[in-house]
C-alpha positions as CSV (number, residue, x, y, z in Angstrom):
1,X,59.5,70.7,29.3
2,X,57.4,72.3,26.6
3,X,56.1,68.8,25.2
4,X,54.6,68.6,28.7
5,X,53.2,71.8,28.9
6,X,51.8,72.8,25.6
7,X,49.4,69.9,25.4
8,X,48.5,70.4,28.7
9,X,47.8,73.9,28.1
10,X,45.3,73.1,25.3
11,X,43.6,70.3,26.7
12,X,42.7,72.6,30.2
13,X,41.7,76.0,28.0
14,X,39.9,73.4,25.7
15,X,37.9,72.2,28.4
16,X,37.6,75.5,29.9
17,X,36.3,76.7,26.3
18,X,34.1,73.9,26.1
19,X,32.4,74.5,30.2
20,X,31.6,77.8,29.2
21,X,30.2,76.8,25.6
22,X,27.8,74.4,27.8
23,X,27.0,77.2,30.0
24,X,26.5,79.9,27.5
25,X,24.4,77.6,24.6
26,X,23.1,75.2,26.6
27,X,22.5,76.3,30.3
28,X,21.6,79.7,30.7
29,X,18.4,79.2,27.3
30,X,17.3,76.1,29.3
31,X,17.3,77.9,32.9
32,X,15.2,80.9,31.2
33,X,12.9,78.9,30.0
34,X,11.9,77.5,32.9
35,X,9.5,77.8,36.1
36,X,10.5,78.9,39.5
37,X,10.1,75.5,41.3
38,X,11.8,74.0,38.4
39,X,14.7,76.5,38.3
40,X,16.0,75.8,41.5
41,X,16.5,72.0,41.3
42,X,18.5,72.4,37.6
43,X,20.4,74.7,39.3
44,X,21.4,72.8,42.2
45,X,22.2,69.9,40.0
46,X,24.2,72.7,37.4
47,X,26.2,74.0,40.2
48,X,27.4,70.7,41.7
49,X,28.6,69.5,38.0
50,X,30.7,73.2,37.0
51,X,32.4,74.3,40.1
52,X,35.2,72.1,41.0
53,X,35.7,71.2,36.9
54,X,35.7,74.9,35.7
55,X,37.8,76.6,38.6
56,X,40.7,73.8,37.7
57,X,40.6,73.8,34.1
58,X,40.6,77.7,34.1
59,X,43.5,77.8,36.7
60,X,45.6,75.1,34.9
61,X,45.4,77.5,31.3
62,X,46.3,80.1,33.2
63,X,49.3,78.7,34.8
64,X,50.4,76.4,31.8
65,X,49.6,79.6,29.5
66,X,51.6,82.0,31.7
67,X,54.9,79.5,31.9
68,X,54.8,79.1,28.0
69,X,54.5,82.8,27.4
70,X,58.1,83.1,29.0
71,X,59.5,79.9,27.9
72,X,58.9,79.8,24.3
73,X,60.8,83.1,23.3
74,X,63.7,81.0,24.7
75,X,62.9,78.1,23.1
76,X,62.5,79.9,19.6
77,X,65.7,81.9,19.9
78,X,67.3,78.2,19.3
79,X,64.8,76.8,16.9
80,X,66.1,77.2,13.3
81,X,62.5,76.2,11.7
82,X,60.4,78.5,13.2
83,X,63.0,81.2,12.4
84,X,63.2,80.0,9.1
85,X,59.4,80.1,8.6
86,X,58.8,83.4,9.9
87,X,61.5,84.7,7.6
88,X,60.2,82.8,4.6
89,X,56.3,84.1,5.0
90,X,57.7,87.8,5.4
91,X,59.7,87.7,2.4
92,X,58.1,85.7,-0.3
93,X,55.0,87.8,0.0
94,X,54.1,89.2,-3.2
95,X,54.2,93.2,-3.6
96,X,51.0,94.8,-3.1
97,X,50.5,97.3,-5.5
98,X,47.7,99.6,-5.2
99,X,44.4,99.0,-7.1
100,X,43.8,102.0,-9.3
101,X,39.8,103.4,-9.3
């Protein structure tokens, strides 16, 4: 189950990241820069592009997020590696000693 929903978790909130990239860089600078008549027609043409992608994408990370934040402490109580890695990072860390001044 969690091949399924991890890569469908980061394709939607990639997506999702990327709508609202294209909406924050390149959207709203375009729309301020331009006239009232002009304004209106862009955003009529922005609105029917964005609203039934962003909605689903969004929804989809949240629901794929939300099932993998309970289902991977389960899965990692049985995964050796990742137990092993955790363990290995916290001890092989070298002992910080204080610069003197």
């Amino acid at each position: 189950m969690l091949a399924f929903i991890i890569p469908v978790a980061l394709l939607a909130g990639g997506f999702a990241a990327g709508g609202l990239m294209i909406s924050a860089l390149g959207g709203a600078p375009m729309l301020l820069s331009l006239s009232v008549e002009n304004y209106l027609s862009v955003h009529k043409g922005f609105i029917g592009r964005f609203d039934p992608f962003m909605p689903i994408c969004i929804c989809t990370a949240l629901v794929a997020d939300a099932v993998l934040a309970f289902l991977v402490p389960i899965a990692s109580a049985h995964a050796c590696p990742a137990r092993a890695l955790t363990t290995w990072s916290i001890k092989s860390r070298p002992a910080v000693t204080p610069a003197l001044v």
